[in-house]
N, CA, C and O atoms as a MOPAC input file, in Angstrom:
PM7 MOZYME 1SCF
protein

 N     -1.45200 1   -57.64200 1   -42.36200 1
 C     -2.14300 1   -56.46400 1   -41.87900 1
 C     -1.20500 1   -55.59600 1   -41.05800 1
 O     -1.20800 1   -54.40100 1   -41.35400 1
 N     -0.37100 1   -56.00900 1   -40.03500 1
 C      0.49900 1   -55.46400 1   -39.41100 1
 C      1.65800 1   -54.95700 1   -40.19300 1
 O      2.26500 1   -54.08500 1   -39.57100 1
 N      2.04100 1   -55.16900 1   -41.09700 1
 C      3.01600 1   -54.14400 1   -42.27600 1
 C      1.98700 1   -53.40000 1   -42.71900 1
 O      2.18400 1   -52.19400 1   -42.57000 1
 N      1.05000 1   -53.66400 1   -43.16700 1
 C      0.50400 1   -52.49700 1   -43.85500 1
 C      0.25900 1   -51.10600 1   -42.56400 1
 O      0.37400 1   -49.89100 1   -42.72400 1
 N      0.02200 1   -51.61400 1   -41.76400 1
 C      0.14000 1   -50.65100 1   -40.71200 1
 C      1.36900 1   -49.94200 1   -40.47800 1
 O      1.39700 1   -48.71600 1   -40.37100 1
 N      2.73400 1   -50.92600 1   -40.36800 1
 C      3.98000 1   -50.03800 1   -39.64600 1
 C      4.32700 1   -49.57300 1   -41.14000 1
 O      5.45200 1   -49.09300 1   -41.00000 1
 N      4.04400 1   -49.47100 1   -42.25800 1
 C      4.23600 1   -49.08800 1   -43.76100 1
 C      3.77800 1   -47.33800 1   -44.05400 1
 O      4.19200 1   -46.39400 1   -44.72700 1
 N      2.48300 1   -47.68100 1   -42.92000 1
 C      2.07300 1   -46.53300 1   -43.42900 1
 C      2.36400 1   -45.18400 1   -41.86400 1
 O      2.14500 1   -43.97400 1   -41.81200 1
 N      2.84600 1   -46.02600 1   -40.97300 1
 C      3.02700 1   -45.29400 1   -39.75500 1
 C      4.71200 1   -44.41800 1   -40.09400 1
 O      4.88700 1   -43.20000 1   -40.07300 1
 N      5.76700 1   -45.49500 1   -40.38900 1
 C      6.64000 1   -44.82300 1   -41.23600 1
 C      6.38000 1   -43.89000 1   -42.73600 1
 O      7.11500 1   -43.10300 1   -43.33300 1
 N      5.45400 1   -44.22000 1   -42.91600 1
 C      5.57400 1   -42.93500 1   -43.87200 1
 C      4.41900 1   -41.81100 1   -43.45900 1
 O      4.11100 1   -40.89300 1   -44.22000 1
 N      4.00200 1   -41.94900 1   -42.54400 1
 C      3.33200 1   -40.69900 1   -42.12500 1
 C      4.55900 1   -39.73900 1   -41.16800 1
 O      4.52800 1   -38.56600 1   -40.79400 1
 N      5.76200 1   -40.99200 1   -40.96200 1
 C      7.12300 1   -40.19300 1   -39.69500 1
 C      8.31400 1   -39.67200 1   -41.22000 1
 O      9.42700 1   -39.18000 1   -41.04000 1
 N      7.76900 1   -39.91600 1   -42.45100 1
 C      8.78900 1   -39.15600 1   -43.28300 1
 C     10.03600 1   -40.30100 1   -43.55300 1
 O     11.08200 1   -39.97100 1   -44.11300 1
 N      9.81800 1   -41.45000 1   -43.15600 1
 C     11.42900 1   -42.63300 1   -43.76200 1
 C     11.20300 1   -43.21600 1   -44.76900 1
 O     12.12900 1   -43.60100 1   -45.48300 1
 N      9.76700 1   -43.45400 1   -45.11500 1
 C      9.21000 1   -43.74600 1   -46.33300 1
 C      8.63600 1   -42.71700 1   -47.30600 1
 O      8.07700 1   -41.73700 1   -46.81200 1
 N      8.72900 1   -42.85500 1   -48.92400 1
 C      7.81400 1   -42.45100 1   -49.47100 1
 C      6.40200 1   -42.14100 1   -49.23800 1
 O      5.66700 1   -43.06600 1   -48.89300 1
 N      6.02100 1   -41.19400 1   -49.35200 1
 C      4.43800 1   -40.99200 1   -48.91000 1
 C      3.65600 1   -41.62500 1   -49.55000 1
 O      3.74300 1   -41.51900 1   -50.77300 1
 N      2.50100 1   -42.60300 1   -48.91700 1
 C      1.54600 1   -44.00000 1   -49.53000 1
 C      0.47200 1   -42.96400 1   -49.86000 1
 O      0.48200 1   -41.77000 1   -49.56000 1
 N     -0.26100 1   -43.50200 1   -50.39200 1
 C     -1.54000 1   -42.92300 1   -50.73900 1
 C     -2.77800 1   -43.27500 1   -49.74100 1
 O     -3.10100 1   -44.29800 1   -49.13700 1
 N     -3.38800 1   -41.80800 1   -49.85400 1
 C     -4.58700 1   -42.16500 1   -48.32500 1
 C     -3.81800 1   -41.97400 1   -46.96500 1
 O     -4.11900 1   -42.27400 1   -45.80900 1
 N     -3.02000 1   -41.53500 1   -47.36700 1
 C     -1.89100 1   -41.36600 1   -45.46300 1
 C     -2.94300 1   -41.13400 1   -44.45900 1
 O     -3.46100 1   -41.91000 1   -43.65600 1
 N     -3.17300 1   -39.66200 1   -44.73400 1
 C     -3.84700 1   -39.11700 1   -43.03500 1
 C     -5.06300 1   -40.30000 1   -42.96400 1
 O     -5.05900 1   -41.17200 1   -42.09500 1
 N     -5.92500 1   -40.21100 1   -43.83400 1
 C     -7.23400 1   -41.61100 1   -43.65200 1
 C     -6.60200 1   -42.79700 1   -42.96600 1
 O     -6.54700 1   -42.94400 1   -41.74500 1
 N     -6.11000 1   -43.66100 1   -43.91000 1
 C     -5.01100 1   -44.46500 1   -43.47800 1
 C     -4.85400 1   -44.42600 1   -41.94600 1
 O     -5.31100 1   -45.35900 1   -41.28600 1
 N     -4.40000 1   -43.67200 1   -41.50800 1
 C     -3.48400 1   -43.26700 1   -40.21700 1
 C     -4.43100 1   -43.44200 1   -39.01400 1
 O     -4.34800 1   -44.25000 1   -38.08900 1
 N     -5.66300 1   -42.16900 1   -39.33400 1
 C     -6.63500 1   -42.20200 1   -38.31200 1
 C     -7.72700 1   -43.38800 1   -38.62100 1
 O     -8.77400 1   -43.30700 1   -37.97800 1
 N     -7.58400 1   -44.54200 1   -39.58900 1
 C     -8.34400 1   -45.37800 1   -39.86800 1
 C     -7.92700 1   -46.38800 1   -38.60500 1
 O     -8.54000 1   -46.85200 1   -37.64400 1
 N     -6.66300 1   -46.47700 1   -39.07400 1
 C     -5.90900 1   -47.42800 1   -37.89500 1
 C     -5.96500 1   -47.06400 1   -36.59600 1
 O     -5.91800 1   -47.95100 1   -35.74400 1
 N     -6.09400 1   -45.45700 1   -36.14800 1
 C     -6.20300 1   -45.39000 1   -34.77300 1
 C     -7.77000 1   -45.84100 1   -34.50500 1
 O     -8.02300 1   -46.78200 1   -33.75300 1
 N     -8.56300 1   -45.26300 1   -35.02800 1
 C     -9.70400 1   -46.09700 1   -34.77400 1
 C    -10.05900 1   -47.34300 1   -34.58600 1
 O    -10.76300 1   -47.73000 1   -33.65300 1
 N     -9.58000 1   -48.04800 1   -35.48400 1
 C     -9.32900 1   -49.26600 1   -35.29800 1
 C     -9.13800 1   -50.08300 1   -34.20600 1
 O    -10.01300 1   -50.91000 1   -33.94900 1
 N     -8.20100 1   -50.00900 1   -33.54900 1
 C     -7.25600 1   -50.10100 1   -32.07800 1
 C     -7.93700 1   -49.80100 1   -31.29200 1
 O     -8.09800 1   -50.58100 1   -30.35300 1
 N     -8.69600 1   -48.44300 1   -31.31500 1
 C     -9.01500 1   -47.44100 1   -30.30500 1
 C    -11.18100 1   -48.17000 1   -30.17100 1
 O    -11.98500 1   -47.89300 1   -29.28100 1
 N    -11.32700 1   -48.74900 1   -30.97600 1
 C    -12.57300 1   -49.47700 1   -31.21500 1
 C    -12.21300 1   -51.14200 1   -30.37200 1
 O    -12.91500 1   -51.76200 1   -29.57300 1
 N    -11.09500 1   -51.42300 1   -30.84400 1
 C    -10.88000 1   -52.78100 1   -30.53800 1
 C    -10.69200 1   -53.41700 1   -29.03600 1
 O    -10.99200 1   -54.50400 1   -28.54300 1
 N     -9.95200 1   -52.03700 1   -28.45900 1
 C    -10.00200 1   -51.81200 1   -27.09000 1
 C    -11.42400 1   -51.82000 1   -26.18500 1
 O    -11.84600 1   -52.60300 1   -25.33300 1
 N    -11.83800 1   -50.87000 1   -26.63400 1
 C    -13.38300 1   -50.05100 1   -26.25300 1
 C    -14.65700 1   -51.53600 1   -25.79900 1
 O    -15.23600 1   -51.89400 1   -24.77300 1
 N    -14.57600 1   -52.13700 1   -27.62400 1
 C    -15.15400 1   -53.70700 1   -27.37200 1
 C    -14.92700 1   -54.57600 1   -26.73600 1
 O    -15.81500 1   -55.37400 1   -26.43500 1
 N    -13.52500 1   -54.72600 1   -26.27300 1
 C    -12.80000 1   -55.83300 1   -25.45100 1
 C    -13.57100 1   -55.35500 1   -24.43800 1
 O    -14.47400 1   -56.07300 1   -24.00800 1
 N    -13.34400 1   -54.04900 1   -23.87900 1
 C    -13.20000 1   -53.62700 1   -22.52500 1
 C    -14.73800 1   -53.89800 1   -22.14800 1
 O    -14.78800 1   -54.44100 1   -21.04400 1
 N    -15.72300 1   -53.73900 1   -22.58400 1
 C    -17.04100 1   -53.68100 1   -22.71400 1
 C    -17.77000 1   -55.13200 1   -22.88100 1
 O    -18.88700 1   -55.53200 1   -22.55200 1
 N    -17.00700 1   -55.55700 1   -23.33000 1
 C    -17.60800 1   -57.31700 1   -23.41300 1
 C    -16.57200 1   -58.17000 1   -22.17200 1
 O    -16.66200 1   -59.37800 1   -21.95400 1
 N    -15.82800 1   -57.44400 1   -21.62200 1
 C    -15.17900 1   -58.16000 1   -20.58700 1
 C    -16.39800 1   -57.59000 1   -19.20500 1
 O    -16.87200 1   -58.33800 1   -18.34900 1
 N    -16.64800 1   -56.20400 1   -19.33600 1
 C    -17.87700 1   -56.01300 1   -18.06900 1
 C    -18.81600 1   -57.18400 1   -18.58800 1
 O    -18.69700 1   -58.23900 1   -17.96500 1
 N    -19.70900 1   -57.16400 1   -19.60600 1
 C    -20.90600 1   -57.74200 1   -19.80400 1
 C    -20.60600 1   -59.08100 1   -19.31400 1
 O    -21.23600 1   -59.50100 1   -18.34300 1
 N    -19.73300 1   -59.78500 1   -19.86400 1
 C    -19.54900 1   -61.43600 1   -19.32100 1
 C    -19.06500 1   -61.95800 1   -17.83500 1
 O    -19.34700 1   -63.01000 1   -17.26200 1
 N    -17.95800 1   -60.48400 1   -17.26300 1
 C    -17.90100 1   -61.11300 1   -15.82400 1
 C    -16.54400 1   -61.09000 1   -16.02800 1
 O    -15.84000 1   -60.54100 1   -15.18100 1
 N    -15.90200 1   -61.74000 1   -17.29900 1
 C    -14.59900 1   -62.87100 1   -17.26300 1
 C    -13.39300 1   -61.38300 1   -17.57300 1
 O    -13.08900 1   -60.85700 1   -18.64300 1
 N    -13.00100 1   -61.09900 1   -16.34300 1
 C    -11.40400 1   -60.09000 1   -16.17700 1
 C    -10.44100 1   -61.09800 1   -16.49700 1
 O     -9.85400 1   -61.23500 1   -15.42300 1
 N     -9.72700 1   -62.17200 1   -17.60500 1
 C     -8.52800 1   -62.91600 1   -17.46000 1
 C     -7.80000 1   -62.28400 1   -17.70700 1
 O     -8.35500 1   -61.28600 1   -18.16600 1
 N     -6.47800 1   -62.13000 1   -17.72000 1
 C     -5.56500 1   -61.39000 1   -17.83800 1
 C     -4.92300 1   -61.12600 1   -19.22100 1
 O     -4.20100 1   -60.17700 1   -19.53000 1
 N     -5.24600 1   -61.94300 1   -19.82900 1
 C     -5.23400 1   -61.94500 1   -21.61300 1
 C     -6.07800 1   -60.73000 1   -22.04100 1
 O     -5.76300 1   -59.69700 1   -22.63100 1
 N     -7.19000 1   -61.15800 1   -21.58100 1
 C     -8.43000 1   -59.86600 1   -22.47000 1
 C     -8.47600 1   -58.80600 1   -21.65600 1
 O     -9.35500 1   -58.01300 1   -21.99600 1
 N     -7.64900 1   -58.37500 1   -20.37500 1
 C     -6.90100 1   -57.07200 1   -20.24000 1
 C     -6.22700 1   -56.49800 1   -20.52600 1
 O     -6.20600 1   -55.27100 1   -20.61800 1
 N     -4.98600 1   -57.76800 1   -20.89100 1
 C     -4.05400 1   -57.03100 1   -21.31900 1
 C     -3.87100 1   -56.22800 1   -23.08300 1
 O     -3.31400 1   -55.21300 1   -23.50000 1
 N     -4.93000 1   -57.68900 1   -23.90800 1
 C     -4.93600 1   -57.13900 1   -24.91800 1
 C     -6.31800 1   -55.91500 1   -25.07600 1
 O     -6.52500 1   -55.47000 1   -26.20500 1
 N     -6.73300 1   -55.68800 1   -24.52800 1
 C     -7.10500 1   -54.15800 1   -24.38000 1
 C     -6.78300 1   -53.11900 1   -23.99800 1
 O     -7.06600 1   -52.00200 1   -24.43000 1
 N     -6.09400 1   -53.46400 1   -23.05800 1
 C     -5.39500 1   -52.00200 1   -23.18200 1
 C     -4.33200 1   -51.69000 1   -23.95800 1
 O     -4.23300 1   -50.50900 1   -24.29300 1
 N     -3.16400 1   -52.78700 1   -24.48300 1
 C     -2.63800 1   -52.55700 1   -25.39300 1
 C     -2.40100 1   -52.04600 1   -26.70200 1
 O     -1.45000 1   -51.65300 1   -27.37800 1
 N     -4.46100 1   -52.31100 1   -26.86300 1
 C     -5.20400 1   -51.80900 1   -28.12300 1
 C     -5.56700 1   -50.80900 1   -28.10600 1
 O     -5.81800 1   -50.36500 1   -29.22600 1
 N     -5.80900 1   -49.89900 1   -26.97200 1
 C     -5.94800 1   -48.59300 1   -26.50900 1
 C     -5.04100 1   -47.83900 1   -26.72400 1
 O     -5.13200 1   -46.77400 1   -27.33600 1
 N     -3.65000 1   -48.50700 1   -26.04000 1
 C     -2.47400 1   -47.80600 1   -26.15800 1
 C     -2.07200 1   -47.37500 1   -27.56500 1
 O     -1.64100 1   -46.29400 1   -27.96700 1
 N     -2.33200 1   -48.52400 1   -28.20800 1
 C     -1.74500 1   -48.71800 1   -29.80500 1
 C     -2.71300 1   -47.26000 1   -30.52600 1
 O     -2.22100 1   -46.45800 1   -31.32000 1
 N     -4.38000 1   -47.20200 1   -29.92200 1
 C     -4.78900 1   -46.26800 1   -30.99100 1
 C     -4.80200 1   -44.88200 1   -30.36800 1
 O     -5.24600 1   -43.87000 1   -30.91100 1
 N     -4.11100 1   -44.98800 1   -28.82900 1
 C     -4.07400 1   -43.60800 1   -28.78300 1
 C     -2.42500 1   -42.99500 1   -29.44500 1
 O     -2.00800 1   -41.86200 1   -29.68100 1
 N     -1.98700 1   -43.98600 1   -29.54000 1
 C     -0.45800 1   -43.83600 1   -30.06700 1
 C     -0.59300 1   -43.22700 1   -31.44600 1
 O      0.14000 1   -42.34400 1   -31.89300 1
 N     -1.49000 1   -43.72700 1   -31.99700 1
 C     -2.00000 1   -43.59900 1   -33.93100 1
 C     -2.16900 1   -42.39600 1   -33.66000 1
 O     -1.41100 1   -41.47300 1   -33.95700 1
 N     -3.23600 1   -42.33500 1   -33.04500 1
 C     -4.15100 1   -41.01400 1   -33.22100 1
 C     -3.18800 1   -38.91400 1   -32.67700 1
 O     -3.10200 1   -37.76200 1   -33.10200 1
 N     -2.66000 1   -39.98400 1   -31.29200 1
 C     -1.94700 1   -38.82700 1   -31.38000 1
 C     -0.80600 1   -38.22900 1   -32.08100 1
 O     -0.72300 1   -37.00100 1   -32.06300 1
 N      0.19400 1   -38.99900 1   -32.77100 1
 C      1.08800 1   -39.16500 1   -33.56300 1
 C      0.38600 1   -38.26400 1   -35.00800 1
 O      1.00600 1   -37.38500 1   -35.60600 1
 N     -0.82300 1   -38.66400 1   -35.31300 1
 C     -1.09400 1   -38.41900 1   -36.92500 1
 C     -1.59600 1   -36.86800 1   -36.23900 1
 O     -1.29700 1   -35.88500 1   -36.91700 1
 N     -2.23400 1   -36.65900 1   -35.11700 1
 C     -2.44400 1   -34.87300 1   -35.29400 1
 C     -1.49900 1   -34.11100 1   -35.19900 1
 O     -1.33400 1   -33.08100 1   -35.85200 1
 N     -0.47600 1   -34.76500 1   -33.99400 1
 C      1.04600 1   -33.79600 1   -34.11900 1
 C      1.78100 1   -33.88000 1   -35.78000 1
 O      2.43400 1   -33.00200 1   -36.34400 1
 N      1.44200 1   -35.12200 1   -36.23800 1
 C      2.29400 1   -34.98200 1   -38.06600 1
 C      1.93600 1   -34.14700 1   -39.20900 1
 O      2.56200 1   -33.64600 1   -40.14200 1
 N      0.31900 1   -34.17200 1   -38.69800 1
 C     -0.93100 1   -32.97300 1   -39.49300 1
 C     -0.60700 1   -31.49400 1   -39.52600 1
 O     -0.57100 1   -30.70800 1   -40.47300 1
 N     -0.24600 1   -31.23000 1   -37.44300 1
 C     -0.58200 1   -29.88200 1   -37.31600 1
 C      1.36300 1   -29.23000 1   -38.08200 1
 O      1.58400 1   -28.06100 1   -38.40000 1
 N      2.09000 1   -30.02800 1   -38.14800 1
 C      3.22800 1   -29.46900 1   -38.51500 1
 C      3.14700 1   -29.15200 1   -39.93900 1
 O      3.82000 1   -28.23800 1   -40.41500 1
 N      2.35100 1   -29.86800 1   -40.64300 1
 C      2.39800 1   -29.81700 1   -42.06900 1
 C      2.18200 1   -28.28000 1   -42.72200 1
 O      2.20400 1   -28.11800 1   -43.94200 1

């Protein structure tokens, strides 16, 4: 799953051939991340349990889909 991701992140940056479904693709994955975060973060209030694992991998997952997301509108608006 994680190649198919940096597969299609390089070819939305132009080092690869262009995949099919790019922009979808692109903002599929920021969603993704940007969902995965959101749930962590939200089921870490509901239960109580702040460990430092299910912080860190939320915000990382945040980071990751605001990274997607902003990346694919600056690659869009140049087009």
């Amino acid at each position: 799953m994680l190649c198919f991701m940096r597969l299609y992140a390089l070819s939305a940056d132009g080092v690869i051939r262009k995949l099919p479904l790019l922009w979808l693709a692109i903002f599929t994955i920021a969603s993704i991340f940007l969902l995965r975060g959101t749930v962590g973060s939200f089921s870490m209030i509901k239960s109580g349990l702040f460990t430092m694992a299910n912080i860190t991998s939320a915000i990382i997952a945040e980071i990751i889909g605001f990274l997607y997301l902003i990346g694919g509108i600056q690659k869009m608006n140049k087009k």
